[in-house]
BAFIGU-11437 format. One record per residue (C-alpha): x, y, z. Coordinates in steps of 0.001 Angstrom, whole numbers, plus 500000, padded with zeros to 6 digits. Each point is the difference from the previous one (the first is absolute). Layout:
XYZ/...
//
This chain:
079153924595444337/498528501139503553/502414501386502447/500287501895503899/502414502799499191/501849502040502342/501389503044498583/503003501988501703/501229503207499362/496797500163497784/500756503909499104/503469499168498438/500561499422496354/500543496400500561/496558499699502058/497863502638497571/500968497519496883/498995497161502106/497010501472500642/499485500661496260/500828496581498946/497298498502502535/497045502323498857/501320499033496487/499776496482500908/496356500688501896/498255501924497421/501008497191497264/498948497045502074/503269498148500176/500264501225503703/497948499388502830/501643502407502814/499548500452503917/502139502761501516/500367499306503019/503283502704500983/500614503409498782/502770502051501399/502151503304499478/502208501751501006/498800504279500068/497598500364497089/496597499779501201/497940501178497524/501516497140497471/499276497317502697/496889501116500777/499128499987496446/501483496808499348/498244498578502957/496442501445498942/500642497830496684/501363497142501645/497937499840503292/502428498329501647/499618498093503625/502697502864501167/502106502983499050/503010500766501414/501950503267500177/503959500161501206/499278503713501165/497718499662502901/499358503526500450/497927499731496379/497720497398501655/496923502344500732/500353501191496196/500007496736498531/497036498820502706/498141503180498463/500531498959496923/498768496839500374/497326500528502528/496677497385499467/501997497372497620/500735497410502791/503705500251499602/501682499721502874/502796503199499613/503160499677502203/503412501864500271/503516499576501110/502787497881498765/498623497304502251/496349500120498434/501864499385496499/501652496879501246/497077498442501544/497656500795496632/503150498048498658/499590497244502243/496164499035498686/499376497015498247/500274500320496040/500490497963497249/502681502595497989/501885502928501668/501596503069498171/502977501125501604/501043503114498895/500515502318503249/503134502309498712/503001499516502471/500494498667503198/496592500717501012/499143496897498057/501769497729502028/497796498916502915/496861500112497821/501870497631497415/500518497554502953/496698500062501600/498450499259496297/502505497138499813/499176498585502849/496297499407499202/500767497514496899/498983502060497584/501672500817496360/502065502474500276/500492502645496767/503517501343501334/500621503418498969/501157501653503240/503820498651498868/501524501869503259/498022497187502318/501768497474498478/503688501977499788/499499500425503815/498634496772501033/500238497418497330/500684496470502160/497295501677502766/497495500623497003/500614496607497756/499985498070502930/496419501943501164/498538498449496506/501424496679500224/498730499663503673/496286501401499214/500386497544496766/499262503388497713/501854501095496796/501631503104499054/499644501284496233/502802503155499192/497945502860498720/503132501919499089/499729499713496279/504168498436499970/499275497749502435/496787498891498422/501756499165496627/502246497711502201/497489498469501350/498008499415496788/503130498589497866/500563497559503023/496732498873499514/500015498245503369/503442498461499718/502477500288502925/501935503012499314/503041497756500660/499904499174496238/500591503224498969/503558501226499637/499444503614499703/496668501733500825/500409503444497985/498250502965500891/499312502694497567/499915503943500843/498874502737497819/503282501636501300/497402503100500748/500452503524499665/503391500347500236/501221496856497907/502313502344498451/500597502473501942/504133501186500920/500305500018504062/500477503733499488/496800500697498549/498513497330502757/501225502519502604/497409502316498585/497329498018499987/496640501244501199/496917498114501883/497701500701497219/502304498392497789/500904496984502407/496624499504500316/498527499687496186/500594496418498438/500549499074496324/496961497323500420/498176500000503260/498089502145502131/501085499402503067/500252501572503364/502915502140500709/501659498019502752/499979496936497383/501227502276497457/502785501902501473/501035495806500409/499596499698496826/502233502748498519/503184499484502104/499147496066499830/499571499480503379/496553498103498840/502058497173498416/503034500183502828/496856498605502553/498409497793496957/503361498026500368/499634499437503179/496228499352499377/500819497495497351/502856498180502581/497194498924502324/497105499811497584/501990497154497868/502725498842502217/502667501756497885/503426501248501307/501196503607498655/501858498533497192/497598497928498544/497822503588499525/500477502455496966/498966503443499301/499395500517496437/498889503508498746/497078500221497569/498941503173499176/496943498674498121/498623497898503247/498753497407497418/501599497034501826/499183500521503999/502675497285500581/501252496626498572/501604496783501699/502474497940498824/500280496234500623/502827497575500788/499240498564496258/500947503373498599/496647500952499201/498447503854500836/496568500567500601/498537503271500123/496515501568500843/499077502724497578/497138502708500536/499206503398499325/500941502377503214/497124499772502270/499544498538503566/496664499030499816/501576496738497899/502214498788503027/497039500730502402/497135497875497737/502818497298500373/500794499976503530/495470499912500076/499600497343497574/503133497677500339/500061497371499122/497144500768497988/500260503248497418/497544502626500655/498309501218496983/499577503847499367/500615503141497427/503949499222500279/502003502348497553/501085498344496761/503729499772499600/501142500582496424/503329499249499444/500338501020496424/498543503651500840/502839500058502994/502764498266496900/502828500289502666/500658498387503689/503386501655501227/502005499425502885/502910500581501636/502241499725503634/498952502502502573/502885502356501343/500936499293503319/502456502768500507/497171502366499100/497265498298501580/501573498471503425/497021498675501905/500466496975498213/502939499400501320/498934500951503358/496906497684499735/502433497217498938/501916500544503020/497374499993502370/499260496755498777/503494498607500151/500047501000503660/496845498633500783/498342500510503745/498303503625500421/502038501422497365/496846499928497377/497924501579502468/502395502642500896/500653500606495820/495816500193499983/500215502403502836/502508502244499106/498793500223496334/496146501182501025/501446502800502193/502393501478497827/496997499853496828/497797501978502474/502856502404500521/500555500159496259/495885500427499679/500573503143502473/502647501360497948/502141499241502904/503220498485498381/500677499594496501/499320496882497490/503407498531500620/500311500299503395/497014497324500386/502714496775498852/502218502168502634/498432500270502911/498165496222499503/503740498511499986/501215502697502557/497301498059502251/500563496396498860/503985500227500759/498936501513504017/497225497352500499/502053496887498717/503528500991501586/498661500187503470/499432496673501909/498732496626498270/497827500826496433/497130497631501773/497470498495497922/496049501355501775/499003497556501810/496268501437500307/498331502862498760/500766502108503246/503679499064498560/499120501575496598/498435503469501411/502931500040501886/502169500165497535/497962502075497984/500101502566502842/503612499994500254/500903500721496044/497064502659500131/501762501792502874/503232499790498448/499002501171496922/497555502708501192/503949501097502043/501306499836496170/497888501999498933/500356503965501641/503556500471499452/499191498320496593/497481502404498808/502264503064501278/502775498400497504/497197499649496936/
//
């Protein structure tokens, strides 16, 4: 299997286990791999590292002002070294056969596009590109006559029990959750909560952004909406199912009453040797799942009362327009206030409606027309959350 890979947000856990796979893959023979793109966001020494192994055509760093470290660093390979959130969207925009899209946040969004414009396979685990700008970005693919693969492991399990069938013949796409930390947790005792808690996951190691989603289920509120434009499903047609043991990633049932479901131990490098290999199945030193050691699958409803950005997600998707943006917005500035130990664990769901309910009730909720559309809006919830947030962390 020979492939041109681009690789962004290389430095993240989504792009490091990428990186894995593919040396995996090269040092066995079953992969023949050309980097061409390598880009992150502030940690140098990991790119440059990962660039020395890789030697790809360029490397690309978000923080421009770590451009003369990462040339040092590199000095005599031939890589051409570059900086600046315009640098990482045009080593986006070079031709490749496969790109990883894993850039955390909104930062992710014009990179996404540029990569979709070029044709190429796109391994979609940036999920806040497509919450922001999902028409703008499946229309990008089917224009450039490219393909998106979900790299989210829920959304990959969708797309493997479809099995390339119109997701109109499923009745109920059904997304499973480990319910995280907090699963059961009293709102009281929420109240309390601490980032080094938020941040530490019953199964993945994950960054802390992507885990602080994960504990107050924000992560599955925007997989909804992920899942709405990725299959063509309305709100109601979607399910969140908790599953402590993360066994079954996510199952679809059919208009014939039947349910499939994808089943794998917890570990992202199986939805990202999918998204390489599809249709084909990549062959490497997967875990072995043994489902008479695990004896018992469990599951159960999630609380929305306790856990309200689901509901919030849900209605940002019910009102359609910029609302999904706005929820997107909202949600990464009050985690980053959280992070700084600005405002409490409950006051993220807070402040994220606080800012939905101002930026939908104020003139026509206006579907972006363009991407200048979508930073626009972007700008807007960020400002009126950032507003949120002083008098906010006085209260906490």
């Amino acid at each position: 299997m020979t492939r041109r890979v681009s690789v962004l947000g290389s430095t993240g856990s989504v792009g490091v286990s990428t990186l894995s796979l593919l040396a995996e893959g090269r040092a066995s023979g079953t992969l023949d791999i050309e980097v061409v793109a390598l880009t992150g966001g502030r940690n140098v020494a990991l790119l440059a590292e990962q660039a020395l192994a890789w030697r790809p055509e360029v490397a690309a760093i978000a923080d421009d002002s770590l451009v003369p470290e990462l040339k040092s660093r590199l000095d005599g390979t031939g890589i051409t070294v570059t900086g600046g959130d315009a640098a990482v969207t045009e080593a986006a925009a070079r031709p490749s056969d496969w790109v990883m899209a894993s850039i955390v946040g909104i930062a992710g969004l014009r990179p996404t596009l540029a990569a979709a414009r070029t044709g190429a396979v796109i391994g979609l685990a940036n999920k806040e590109s497509i919450v922001c700008s999902g028409e703008m970005l499946l229309r990008a693919i089917d224009e450039s006559e490219g393909r998106m693969v979900p790299v989210d492991s829920e959304h990959s399990a969708v797309f493997q029990a479809l099995g390339g069938l119109d997701g109109s013949l499923a009745s109920k796409i059904i997304l499973t959750s480990s319910g995280g930390p907090f699963r059961g947790w009293t709102r009281e005792a929420m109240a309390a909560v601490t980032v080094e808690q938020a941040v530490s996951h019953p199964n993945f190691s994950m960054g802390a952004k992507i885990s602080v989603d994960s504990a107050q289920m924000m992560n599955k509120g925007l997989e909804i909406i992920e899942a709405a434009y990725l299959f063509g499903a309305p709100s109601e047609r979607i399910e969140v199912l908790v599953h402590p043991q993360q066994i079954i990633h996510s199952m679809v049932e059919f208009v014939d009453g039947s349910t499939m479901a994808q089943l794998a131990p917890p570990d992202m490098r199986g939805p990202i040797a999918c998204a390489l290999a599809w249709p084909e199945r990549l062959v490497w030193a997967a875990p072995v799942l043994d489902l008479a050691r695990i004896g018992t699958l469990t599951f159960e409803a999630p609380n929305e009362g306790r856990f309200p950005a689901l509901r919030l997600a849900r209605e940002a998707l019910k009102l359609g327009g910029a609302a999904p943006c706005a929820l997107n917005a909202a949600n990464e500035v009050a985690v980053q206030a959280f992070l700084n130990r600005r405002i409490g664990f409950l006051q993220i769901a807070q402040m994220v409606e606080e800012v939905l309910a101002s930026m939908t009730s104020n003139g026509p909720n206006l579907a972006p027309r363009d991407l200048e559309d979508v930073i626009e809006t972007d700008r807007r919830a960020r400002a009126i959350a950032s507003d949120i947030i002083l008098p906010s962390a006085h209260r906490n």
